[in-house]
Wavefront OBJ file of the C-alpha trace (Angstrom):
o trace
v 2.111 11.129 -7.973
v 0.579 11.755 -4.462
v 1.901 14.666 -2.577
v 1.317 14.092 1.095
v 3.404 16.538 1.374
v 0.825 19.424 0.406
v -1.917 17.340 1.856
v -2.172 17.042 5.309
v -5.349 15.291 5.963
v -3.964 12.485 3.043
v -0.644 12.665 5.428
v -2.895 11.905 8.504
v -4.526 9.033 6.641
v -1.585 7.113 5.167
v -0.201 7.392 8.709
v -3.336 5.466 9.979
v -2.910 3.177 7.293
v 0.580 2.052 8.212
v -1.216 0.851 11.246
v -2.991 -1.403 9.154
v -0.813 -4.690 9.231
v -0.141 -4.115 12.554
v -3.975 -3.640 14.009
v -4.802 -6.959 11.482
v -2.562 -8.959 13.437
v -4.198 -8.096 16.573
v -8.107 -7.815 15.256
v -6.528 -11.711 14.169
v -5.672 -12.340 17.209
v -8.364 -11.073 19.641
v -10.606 -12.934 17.068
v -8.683 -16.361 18.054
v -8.972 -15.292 21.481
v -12.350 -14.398 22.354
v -13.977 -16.644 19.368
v -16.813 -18.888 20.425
v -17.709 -20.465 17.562
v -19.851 -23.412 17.317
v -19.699 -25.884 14.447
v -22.956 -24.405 12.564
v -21.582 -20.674 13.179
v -18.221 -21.711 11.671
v -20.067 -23.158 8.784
v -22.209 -19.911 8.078
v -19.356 -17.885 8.863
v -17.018 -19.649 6.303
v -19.517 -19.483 3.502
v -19.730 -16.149 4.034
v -16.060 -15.154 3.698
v -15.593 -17.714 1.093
v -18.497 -15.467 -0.666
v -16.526 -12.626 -0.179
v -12.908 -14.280 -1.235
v -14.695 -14.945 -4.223
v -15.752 -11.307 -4.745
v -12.013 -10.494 -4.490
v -10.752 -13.474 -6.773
v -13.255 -11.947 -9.424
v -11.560 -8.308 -8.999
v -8.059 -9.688 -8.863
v -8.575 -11.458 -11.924
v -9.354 -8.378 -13.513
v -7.077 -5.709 -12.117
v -4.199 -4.460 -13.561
v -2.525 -2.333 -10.655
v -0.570 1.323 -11.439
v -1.235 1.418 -15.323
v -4.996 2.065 -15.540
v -8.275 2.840 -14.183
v -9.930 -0.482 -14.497
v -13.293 -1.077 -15.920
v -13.967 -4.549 -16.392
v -15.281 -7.007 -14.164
v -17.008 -5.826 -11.232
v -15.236 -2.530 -11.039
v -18.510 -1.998 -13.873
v -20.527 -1.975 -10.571
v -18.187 -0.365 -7.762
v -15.038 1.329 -7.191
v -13.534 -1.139 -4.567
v -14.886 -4.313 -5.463
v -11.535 -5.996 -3.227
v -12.398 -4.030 -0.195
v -16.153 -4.748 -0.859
v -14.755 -8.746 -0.673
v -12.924 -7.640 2.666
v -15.996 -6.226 4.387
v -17.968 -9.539 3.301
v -14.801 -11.580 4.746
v -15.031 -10.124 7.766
v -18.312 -9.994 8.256
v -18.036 -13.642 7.779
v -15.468 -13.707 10.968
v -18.380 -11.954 12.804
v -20.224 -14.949 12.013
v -17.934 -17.881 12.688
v -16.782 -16.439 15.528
v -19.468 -15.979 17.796
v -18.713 -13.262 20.228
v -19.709 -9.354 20.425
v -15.767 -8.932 21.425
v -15.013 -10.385 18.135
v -17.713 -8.158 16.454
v -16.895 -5.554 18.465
v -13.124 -5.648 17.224
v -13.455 -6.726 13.908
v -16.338 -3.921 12.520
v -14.353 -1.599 14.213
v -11.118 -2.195 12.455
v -13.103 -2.515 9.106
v -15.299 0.526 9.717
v -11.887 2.865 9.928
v -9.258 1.093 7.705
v -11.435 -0.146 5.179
v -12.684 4.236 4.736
v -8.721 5.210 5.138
v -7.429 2.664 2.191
v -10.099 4.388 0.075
v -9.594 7.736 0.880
v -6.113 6.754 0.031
v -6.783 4.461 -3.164
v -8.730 7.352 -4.701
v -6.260 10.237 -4.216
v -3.589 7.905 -5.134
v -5.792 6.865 -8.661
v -6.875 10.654 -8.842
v -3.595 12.112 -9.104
v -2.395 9.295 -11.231
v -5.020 8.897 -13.412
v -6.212 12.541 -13.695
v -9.748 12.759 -15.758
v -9.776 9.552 -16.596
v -9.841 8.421 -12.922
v -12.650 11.357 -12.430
v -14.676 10.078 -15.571
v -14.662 6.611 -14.190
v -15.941 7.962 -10.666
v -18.684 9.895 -12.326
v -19.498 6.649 -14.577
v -18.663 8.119 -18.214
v -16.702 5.750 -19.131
v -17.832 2.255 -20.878
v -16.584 -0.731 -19.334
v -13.593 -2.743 -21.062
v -14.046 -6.315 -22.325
v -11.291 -7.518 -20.331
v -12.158 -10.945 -19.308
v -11.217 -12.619 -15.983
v -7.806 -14.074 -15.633
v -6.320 -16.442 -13.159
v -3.336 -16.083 -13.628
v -3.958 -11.401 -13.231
v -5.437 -12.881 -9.963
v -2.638 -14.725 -8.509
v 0.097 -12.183 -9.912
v -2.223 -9.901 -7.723
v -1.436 -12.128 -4.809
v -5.251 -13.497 -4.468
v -4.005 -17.298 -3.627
v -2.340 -15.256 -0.759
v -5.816 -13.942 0.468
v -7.335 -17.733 -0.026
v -4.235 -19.038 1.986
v -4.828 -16.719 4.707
v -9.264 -17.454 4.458
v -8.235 -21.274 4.631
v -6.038 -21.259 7.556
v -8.261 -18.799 9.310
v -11.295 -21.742 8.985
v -8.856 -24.227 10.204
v -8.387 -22.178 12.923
v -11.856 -21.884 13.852
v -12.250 -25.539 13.559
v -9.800 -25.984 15.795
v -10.932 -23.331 18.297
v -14.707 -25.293 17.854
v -13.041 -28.538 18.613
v -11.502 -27.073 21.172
v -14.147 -25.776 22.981
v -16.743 -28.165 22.123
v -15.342 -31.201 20.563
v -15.820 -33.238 17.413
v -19.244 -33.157 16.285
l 1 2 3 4 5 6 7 8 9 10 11 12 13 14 15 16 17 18 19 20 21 22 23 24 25 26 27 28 29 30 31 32 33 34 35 36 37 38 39 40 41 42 43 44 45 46 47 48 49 50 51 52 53 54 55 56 57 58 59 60 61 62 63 64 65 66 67 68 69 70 71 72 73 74 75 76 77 78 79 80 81 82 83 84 85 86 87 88 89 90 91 92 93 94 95 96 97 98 99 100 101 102 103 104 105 106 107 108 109 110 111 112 113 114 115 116 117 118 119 120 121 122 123 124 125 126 127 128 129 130 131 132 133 134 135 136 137 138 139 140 141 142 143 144 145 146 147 148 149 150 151 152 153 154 155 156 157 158 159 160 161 162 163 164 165 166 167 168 169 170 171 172 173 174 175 176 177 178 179 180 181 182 183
């Protein structure tokens, strides 16, 4: 178990990541905001996220939260396949949105939550996983043949994520039609 408690900097860093709801929400909402997305961004930015939705389906559907160190899927090639699928999501905002405010806002939230909820994932996974947690991060171990499962993926809350992707490109639409009109 993970004791902030004798760890201040870890202390420090879950604090931050408490924040992390919170700062979404507005990141979300400065992105509706300021957006100025055209039709063609939208479309570039939406199959960019829906790239990186399908990065985190793929780890979902593989993950097995709290009772191992996964190796299967594409935690063979990284550690944080789901936050890798976050980064490409919102890089795919960037995109469909238009606007250095946006950008601005949105690689700034990613560039210090996404490093916190590591820091944070791999104390939590050290301490709870001891050597074989530090054998995986040092790649000695041999990946499992666990094969992708959608139903591990939604009981990892992944239709959640696409929920969330979908609105957020009906949103855009709407901001596009807004702004611009049908096409």
């Amino acid at each position: 178990m993970l004791d902030l408690d004798a760890q201040p900097r870890l202390r420090r860093l879950f604090r931050i990541a408490r924040l992390r709801v919170a700062l979404g929400f507005a990141a979300a909402a400065a992105t509706i905001a300021f957006a100025r997305p055209t039709w063609g961004s939208l479309a570039a930015g939406a199959l960019l996220a829906a790239g990186g939705e399908a990065v985190r389906i793929w780890s979902a559907g593989h993950l097995v939260k709290g009772r191992e160190v996964t190796t299967s899927g594409p935690y063979r090639f990284t550690g944080h396949p789901l936050y890798l699928g976050s980064a490409i999501i919102g890089v795919g905002c960037v995109v469909a949105a238009a606007s250095p405010i946006v950008a601005a806002v949105v690689l700034a939230y990613l560039g210090v939550m996404l490093p916190v909820a590591i820091r944070l994932e791999e104390a939590t996974l050290a301490a709870a996983f001891g050597d074989s947690y530090a054998r995986y991060r040092r790649g000695a171990v041999s990946p499992s043949g666990r094969r992708f499962s959608v139903e591990r993926a939604r009981r990892n809350g992944e239709h959640l994520a696409v929920a969330g992707l979908l609105a957020g490109i009906a949103l855009g639409g709407l901001r596009v039609w807004w702004l611009q009109g049908w096409p």
